[in-house]
C-alpha positions as CSV (number, residue, x, y, z in Angstrom):
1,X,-6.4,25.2,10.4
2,X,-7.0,25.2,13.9
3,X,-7.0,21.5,15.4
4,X,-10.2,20.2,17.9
5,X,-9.5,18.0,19.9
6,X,-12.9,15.6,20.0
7,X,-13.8,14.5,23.7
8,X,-13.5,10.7,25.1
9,X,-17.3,10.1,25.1
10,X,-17.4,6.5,25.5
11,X,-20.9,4.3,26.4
12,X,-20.1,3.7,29.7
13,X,-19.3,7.6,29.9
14,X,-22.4,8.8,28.7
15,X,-24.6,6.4,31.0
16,X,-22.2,7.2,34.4
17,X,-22.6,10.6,33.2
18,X,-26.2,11.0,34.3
19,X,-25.7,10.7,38.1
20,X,-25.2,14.3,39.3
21,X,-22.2,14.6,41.7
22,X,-22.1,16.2,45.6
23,X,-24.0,19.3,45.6
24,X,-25.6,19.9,42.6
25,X,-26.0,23.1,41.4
26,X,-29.2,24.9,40.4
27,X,-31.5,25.9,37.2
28,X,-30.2,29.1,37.5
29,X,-26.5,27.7,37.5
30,X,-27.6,25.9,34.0
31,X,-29.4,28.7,32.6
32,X,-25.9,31.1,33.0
33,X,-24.1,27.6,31.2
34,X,-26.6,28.2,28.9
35,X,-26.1,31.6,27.9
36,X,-22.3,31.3,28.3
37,X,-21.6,28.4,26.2
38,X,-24.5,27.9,24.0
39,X,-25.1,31.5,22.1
40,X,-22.9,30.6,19.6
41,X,-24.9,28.3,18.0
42,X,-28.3,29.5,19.5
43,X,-30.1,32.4,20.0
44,X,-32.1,34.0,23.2
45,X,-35.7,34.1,22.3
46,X,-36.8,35.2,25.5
47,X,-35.5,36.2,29.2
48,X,-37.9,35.6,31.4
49,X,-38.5,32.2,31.7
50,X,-35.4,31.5,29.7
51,X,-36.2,30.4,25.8
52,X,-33.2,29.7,23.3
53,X,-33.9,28.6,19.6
54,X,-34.2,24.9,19.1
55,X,-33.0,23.8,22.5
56,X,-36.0,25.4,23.7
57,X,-38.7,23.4,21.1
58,X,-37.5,20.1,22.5
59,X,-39.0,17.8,25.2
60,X,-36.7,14.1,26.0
61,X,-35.6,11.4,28.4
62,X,-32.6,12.7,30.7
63,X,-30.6,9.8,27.8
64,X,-32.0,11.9,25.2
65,X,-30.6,15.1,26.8
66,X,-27.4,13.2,27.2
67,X,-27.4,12.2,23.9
68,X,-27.8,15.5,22.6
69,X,-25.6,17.6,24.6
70,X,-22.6,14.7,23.7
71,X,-23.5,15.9,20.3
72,X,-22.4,19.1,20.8
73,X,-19.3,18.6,22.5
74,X,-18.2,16.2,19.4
75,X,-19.5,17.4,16.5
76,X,-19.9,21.2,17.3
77,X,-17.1,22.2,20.0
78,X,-18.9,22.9,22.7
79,X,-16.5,22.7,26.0
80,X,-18.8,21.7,29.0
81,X,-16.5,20.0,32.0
82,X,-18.6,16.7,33.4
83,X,-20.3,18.2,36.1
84,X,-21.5,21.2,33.5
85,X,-23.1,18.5,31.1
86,X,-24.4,16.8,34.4
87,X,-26.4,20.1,35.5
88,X,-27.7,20.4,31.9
89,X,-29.5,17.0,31.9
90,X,-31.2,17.5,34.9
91,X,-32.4,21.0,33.7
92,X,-33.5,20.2,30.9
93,X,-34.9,16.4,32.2
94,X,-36.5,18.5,34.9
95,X,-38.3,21.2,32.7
96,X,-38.7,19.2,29.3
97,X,-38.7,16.1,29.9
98,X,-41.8,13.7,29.2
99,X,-44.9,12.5,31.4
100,X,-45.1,9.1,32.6
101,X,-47.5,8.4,29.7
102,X,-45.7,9.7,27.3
103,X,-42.8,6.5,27.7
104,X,-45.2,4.1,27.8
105,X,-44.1,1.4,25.5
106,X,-40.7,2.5,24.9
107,X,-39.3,2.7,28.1
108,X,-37.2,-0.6,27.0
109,X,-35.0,1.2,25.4
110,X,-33.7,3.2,28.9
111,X,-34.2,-0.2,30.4
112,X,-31.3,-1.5,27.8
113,X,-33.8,-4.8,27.5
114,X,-31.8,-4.5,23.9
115,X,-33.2,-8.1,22.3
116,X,-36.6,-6.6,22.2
117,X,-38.4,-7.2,19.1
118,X,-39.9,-3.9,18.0
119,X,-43.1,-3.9,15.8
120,X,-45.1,-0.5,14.9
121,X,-48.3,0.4,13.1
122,X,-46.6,2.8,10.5
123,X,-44.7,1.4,7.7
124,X,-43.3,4.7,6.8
125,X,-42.0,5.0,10.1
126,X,-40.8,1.8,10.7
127,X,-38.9,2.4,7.2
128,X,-38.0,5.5,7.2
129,X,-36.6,5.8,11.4
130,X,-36.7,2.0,12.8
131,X,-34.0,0.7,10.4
132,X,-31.1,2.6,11.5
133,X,-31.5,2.9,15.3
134,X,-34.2,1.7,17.5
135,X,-37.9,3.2,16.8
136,X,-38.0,4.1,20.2
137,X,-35.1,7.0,20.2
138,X,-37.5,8.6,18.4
139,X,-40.9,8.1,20.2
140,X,-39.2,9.3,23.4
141,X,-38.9,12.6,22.3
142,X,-41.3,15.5,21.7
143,X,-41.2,18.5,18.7
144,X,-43.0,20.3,17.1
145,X,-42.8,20.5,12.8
146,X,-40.3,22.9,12.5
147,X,-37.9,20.6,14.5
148,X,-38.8,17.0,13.0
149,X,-38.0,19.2,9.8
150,X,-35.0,20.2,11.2
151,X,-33.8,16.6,12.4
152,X,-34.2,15.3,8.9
153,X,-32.0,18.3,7.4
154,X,-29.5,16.7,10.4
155,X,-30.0,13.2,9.2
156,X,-29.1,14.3,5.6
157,X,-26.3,17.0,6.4
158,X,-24.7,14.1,9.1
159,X,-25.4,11.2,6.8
160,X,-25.4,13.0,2.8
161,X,-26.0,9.1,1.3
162,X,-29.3,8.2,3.7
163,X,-31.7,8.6,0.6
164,X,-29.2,6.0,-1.5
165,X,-28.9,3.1,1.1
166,X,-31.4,-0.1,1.4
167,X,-35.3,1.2,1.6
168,X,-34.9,4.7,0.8
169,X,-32.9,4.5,-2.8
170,X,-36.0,2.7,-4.2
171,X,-38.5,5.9,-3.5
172,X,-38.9,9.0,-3.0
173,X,-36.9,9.5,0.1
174,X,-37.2,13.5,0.2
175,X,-40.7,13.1,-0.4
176,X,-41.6,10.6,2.2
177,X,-39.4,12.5,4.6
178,X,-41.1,15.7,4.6
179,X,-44.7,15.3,3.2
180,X,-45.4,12.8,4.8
181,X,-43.1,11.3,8.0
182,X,-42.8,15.2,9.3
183,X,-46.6,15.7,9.7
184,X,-47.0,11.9,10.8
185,X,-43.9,12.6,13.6
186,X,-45.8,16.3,14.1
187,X,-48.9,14.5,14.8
188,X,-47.7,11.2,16.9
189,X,-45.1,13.1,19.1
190,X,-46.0,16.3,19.6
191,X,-44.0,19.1,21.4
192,X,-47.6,20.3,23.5
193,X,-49.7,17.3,25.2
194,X,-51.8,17.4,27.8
195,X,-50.1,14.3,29.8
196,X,-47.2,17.0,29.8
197,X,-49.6,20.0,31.3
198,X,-50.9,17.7,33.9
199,X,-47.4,16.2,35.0
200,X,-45.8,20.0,35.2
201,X,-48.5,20.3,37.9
202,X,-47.1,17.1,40.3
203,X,-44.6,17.6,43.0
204,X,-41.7,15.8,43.0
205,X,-41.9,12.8,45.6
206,X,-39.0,12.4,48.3
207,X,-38.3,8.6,48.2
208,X,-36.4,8.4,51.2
209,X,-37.1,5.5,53.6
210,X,-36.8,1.9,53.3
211,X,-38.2,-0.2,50.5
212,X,-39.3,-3.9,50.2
213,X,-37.9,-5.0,47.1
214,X,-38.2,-8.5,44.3
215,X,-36.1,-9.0,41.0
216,X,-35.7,-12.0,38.7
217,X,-32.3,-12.4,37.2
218,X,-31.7,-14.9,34.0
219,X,-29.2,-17.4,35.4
220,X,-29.8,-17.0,39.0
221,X,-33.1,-16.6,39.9
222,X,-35.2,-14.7,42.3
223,X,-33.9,-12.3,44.3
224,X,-35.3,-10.1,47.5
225,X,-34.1,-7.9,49.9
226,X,-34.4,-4.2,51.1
227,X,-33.2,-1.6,49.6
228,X,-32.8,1.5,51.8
229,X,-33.0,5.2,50.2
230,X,-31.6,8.5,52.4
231,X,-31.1,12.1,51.3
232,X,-33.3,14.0,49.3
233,X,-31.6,17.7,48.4
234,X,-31.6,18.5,44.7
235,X,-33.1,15.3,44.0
236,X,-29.9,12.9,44.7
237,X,-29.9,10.2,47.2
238,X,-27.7,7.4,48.7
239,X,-28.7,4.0,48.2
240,X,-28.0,0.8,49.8
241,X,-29.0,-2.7,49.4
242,X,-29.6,-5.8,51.3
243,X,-30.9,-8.9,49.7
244,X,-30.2,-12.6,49.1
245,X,-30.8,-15.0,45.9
246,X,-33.2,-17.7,46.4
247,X,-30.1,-20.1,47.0
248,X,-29.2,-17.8,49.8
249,X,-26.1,-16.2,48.5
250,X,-26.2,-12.6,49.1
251,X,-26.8,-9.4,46.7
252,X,-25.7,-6.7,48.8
253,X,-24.4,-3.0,47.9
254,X,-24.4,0.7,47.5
255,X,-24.1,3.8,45.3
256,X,-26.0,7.0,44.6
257,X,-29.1,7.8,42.4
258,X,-31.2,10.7,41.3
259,X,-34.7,11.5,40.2
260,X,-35.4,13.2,36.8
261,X,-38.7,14.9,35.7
262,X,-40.3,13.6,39.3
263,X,-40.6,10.5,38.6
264,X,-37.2,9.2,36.5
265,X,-34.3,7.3,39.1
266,X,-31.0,6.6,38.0
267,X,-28.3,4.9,39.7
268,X,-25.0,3.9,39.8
269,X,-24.4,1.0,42.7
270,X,-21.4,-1.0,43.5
271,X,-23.2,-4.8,44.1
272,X,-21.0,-7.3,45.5
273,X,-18.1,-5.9,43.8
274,X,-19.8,-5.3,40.7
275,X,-21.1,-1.7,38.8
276,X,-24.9,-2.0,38.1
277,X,-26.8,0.4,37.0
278,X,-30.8,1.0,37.6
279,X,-33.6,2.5,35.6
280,X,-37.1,2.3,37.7
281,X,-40.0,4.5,37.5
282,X,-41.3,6.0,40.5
283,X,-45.4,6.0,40.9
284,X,-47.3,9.1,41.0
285,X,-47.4,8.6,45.0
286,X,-44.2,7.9,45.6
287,X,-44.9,4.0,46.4
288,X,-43.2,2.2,44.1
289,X,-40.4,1.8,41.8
290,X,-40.3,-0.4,39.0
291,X,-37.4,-1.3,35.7
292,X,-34.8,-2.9,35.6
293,X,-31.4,-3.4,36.9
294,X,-28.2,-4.5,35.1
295,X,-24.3,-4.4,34.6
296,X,-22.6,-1.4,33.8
297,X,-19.9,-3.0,31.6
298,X,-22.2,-6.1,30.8
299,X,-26.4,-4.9,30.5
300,X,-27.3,-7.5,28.7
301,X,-27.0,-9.1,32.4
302,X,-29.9,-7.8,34.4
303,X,-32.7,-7.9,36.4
304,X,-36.3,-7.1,35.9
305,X,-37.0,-4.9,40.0
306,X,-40.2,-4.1,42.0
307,X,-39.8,-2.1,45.2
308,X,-42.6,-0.9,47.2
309,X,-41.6,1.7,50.0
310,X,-42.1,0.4,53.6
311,X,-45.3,2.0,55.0
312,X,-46.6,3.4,52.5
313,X,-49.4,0.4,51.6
314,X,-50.7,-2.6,52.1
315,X,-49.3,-4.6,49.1
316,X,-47.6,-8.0,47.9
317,X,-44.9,-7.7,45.1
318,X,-44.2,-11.5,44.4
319,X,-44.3,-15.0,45.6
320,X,-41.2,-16.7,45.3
321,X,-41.0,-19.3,43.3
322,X,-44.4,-18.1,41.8
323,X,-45.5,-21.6,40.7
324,X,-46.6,-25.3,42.8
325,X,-46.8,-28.6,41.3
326,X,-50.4,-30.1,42.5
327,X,-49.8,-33.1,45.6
328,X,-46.1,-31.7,46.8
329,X,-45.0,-29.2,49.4
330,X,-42.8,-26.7,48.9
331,X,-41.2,-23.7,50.4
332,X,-42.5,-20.3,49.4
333,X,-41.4,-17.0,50.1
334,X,-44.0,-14.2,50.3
335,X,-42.6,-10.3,49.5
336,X,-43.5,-6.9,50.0
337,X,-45.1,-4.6,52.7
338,X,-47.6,-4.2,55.1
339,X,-48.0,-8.1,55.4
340,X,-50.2,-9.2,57.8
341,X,-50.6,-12.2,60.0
342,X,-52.8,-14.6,58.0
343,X,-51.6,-16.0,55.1
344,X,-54.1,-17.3,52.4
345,X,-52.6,-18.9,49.2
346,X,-55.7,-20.0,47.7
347,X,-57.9,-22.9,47.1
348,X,-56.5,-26.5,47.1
349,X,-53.3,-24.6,49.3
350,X,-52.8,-25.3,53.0
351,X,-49.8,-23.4,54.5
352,X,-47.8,-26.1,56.9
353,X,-46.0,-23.9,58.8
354,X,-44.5,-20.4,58.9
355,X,-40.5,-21.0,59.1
356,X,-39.5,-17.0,58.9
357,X,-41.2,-13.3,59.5
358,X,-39.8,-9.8,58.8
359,X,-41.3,-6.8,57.5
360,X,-40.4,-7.3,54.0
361,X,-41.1,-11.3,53.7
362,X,-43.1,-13.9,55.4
363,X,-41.6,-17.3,54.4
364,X,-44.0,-20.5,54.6
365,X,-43.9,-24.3,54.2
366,X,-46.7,-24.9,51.9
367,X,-49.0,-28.2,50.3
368,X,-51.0,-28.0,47.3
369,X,-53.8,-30.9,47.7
370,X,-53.0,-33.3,44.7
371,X,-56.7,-32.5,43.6
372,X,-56.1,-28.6,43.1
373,X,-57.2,-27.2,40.1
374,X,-54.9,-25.6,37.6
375,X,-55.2,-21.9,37.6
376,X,-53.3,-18.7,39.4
377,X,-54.4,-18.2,43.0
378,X,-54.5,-14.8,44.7
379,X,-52.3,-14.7,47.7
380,X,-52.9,-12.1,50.4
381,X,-50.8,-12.0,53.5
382,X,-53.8,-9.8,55.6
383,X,-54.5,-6.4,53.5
384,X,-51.4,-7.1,51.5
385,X,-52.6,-8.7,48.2
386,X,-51.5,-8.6,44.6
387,X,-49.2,-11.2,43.8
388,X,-50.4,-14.5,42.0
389,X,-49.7,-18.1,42.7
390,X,-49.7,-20.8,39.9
391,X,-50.7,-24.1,40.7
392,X,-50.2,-27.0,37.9
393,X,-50.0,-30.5,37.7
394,X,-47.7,-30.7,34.7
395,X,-45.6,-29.2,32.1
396,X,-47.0,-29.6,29.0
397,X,-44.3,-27.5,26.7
398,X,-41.4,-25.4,27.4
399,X,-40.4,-21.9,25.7
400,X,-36.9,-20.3,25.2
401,X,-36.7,-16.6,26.6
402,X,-36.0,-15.1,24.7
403,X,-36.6,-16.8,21.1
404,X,-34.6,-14.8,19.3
405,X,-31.3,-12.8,20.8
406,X,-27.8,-11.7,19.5
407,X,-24.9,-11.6,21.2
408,X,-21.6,-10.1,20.2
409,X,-17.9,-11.0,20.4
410,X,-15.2,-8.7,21.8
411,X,-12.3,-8.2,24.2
412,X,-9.4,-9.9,23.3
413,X,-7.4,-6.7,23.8
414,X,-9.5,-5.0,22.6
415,X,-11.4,-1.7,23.4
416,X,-14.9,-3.5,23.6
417,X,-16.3,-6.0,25.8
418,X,-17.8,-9.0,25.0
419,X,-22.1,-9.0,24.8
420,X,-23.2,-12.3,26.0
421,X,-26.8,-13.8,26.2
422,X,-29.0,-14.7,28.8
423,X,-31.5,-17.3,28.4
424,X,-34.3,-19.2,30.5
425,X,-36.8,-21.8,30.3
426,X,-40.5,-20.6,30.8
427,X,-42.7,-23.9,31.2
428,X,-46.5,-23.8,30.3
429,X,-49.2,-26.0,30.7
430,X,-51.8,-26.9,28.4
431,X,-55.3,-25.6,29.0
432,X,-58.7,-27.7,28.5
433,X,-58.2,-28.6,25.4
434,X,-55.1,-30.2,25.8
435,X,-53.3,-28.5,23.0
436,X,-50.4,-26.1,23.3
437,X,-50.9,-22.5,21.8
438,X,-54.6,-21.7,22.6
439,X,-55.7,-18.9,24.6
440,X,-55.7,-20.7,27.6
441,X,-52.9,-22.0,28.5
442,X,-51.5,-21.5,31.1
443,X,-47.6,-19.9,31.7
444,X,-45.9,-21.8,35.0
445,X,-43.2,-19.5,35.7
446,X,-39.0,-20.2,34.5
447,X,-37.8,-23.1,35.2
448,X,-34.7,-25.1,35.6
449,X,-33.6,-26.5,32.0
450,X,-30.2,-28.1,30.7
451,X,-28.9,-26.2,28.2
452,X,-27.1,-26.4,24.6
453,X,-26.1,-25.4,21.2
454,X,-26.6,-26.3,17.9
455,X,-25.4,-25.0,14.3
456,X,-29.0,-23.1,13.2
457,X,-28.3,-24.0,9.5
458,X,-26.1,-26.1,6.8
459,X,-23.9,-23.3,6.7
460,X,-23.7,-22.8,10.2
461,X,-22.7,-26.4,10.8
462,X,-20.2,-26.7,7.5
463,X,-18.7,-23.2,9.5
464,X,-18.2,-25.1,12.6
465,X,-19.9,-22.0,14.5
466,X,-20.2,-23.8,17.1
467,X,-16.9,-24.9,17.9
468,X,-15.9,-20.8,17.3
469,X,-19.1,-18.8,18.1
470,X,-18.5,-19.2,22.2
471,X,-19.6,-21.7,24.7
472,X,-22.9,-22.0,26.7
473,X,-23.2,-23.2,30.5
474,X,-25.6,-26.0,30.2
475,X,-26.7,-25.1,34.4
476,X,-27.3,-21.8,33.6
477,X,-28.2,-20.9,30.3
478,X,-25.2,-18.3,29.8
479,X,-23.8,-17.9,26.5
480,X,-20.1,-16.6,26.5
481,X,-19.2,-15.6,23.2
482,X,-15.7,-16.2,21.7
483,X,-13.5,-13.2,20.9
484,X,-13.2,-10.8,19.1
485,X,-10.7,-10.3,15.7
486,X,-10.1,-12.1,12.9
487,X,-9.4,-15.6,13.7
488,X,-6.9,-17.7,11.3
489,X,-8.2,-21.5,12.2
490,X,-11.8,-20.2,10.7
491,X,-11.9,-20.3,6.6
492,X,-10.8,-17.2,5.6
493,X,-9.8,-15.8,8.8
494,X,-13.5,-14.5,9.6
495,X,-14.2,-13.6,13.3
496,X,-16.0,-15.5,16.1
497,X,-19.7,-15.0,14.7
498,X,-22.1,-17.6,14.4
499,X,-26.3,-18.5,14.0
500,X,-26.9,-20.9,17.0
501,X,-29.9,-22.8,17.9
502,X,-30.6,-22.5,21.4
503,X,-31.9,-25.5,22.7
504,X,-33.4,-26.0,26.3
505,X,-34.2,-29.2,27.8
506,X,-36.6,-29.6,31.0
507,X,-37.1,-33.2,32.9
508,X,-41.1,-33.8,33.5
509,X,-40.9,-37.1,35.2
510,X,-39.3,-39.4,32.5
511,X,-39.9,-37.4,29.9
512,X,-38.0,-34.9,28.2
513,X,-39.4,-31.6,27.2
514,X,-37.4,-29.8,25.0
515,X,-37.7,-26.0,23.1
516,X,-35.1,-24.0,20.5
517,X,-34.3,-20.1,20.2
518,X,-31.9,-18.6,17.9
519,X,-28.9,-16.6,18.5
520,X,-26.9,-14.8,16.3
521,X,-23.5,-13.9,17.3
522,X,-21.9,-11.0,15.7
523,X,-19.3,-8.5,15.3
524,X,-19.0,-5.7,18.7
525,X,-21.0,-3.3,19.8
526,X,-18.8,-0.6,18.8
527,X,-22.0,2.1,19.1
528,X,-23.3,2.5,22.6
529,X,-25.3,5.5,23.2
530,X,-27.7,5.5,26.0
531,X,-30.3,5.1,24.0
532,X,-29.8,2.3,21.3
């Protein structure tokens, strides 16, 4: 029997993987991949344009390609060197992808914002797709009802005891599959849209220039800077990055990106010594980016990221902090582009003086008369507008973000890192009716807490969990889990999981406020496709 030798495809592989190298080459170079390497398995259906069977009935994310075309190399035999699989995701990104509409909702999963809490309208779907893998693998992809029929065959060929495990051994799990989740699946994500049509008509955008830019990252803060875009051929671009923390300390780097479908950018930056990684999506125009930012090795450590391309509008992308108290002064820093001279920060706020100026920032002493009413101001800095400005006179209640999370142990020797949590304090204020959890409250923005753990249960505490789960900084709301392996002082040698209470505490005056979460901390992440 002749032996295959399966290829390393690791997580961090498959996500590096999508950042195209020094000249790329073109469709044509993919369509002869194509027709070398994939006729095996599928068949031409048409020259000109270039139509194979299945791969041709298909429209994803460039992660979905990714995913797919790692399928064939492990579980098929296809032999594709790196840059070969690179040119294939951007071909087939490029001309079946999906719309900007059409990731609406989902684009989470891209972003690796992996403690979202998923919720959907269908039971059958959320049954039948959502309990094995993330519901939004599947709604960022596009096929018609021969290939949703097809991907259940896979499910069952792949996974021959699917229809005897936990909600599908108590029905009729062929049934539901075809009769009913096929059509649903036909009808919800279909291969032909007209948000598909229209976006086949746009141009691709060049982003090169330089671009104002504001993030917010769990544990540190705000952050601001300029982020500075140049080259442009085949869709690839070098990247650099200037910026500070609202402390001071600087967030500075480089790396490479590229643009899928028009509008998808991915890339792969070196920032102050570490790999992050960033998922935005560019604006129809061209004018903005926005996603998120994270840690190639740790992603559960990022950044939510605006950036809005230098001369290209008149717009504000944050105030920094976004919040006041009502009688103090504080100092504010105002970010984006096209900011004009006068700066107006709303009713009841006088700015004192202006301490600092460039063409990404204005940064302002500022006084909020102790009479201010509560309530978000618009600030505009000349043209520029569309940033908000809280103003409060007290914290009423404080939430953990986010309420629910799970970490996971690891290292330790071994192949997978450890997944930590990030948490914050998000402080609220009551609205007119003076009790929390109506309508009108109003959210103040995150702010400083001390921070702790606590066992979540009897059997939590009579485990000592917290002793073994991992240990949280009580400045920064960081929870290191412990690591991974069976551990001998724990009963029975279990590992270093754990169900935590996450408990925040915030000072108002002399009075503390105080708000729980939950964490559970598990086993590794030993699966960690691109797209969870």
């Amino acid at each position: 029997m002749k032996k295959f030798k399966l290829p390393r495809l690791t997580g961090g592989l498959l996500l590096a993987g999508m950042i195209l190298p020094t000249g790329a080459v073109q469709a044509n170079d993919a369509e002869t991949i194509i027709q070398s390497k994939c006729v095996a398995c599928h068949t031409e259906e048409k020259a000109e344009p270039l139509q194979m069977s299945r791969m041709s009935h298909q429209r994803k994310t460039p992660e979905g390609w990714l995913m797919t075309i790692a399928r064939m190399q492990v579980m098929h035999g296809l032999e594709v060197t790196d840059d070969e699989r690179r040119t294939l995701v951007k071909y087939f990104a490029d001309k079946q992808g999906l719309a900007p509409e059409e990731t609406e909702g989902s684009r989470y999963a891209m972003e690796r914002r992996l403690n979202t809490m998923e919720s959907f309208e269908s039971a059958n779907f959320e049954e039948m797709c959502a309990r094995c893998h993330s519901g939004a693998r599947v709604k960022l992809q596009r096929r018609p009802a021969s290939e949703w029929e097809h991907l259940v065959h896979f499910h069952l060929g792949q996974w021959p005891t699917l229809e005897y495990q936990a909600m599908a051994r108590d029905r009729d799990w062929m049934d539901l599959a075809f009769k009913k989740m096929v059509p649903e699946l036909a009808t919800d994500f279909s291969l032909k849209s007209a948000s598909w049509d229209k976006w086949q008509s746009v141009k691709s955008v060049p982003v090169s220039g330089s671009w104002s830019f504001s993030a917010q990252m769990a544990g540190k803060g705000d952050v601001r800077g300029v982020m500075s875009i140049s080259g442009g051929k085949d869709d690839q671009y070098s990247v650099s990055i200037d910026g500070e923390y609202a402390d001071g300390s600087a967030f500075k780097g480089s790396g490479t990106a590229i643009v899928y479908t028009g509008y998808e950018w991915r890339a792969n930056l070196t920032v102050d010594g570490v790999a992050m990684r960033q998922v935005f999506a560019l604006s129809a125009d061209g004018s903005e980016l926005n996603g998120r930012m994270f840690e190639a090795v740790h992603d559960e450590a990022g950044m939510d990221f605006s950036a809005l391309r230098s001369g290209s509008k008149a717009k504000l992308l944050s105030v920094q902090p976004g919040y006041i108290r009502a009688g103090s002064t504080e100092v504010l820093t105002i970010v984006g582009a096209g900011l004009g001279k006068k700066i107006s920060l709303g009713d009841g706020i006088k700015v004192v003086s202006e301490m600092y100026r460039d063409d990404n920032k204005v940064v302002v002493q500022a006084t909020a008369n102790a009479a201010a009413k509560p309530g978000a101001r618009d600030v505009k800095a000349g043209k520029a507008e569309g940033a908000l400005l809280n103003v409060y006179d007290r914290i009423d209640s404080v939430k953990v973000v986010p309420d629910f999370a799970v970490a996971r142990v690891g290292g330790n020797g071994g192949s997978t890192p450890k997944y930590n949590a990030h948490f914050q304090a998000e402080a609220w204020m009551n609205g007119v009716d003076g009790k929390p959890g109506t309508e009108d409250d109003m959210r103040i923005g995150f702010v400083p807490a001390k921070w702790h753990v606590e066992p979540f249960d009897a059997q939590a505490e009579a485990d000592r969990d917290t002793h073994f789960a991992g240990r949280m900084d009580e400045k920064s709301g960081l929870f290191t889990t412990g690591a991974s392996g069976p551990n001998p002082e724990r009963r029975m040698s279990t590992n270093n999981a754990g169900n935590l209470k996450v408990i925040a505490e915030v000072m108002e005056g002399a009075n503390a406020l105080s708000a729980e979460g939950q964490m559970i901390v598990t086993v590794q992440r030993w699966n960690n496709p691109p797209l969870p």
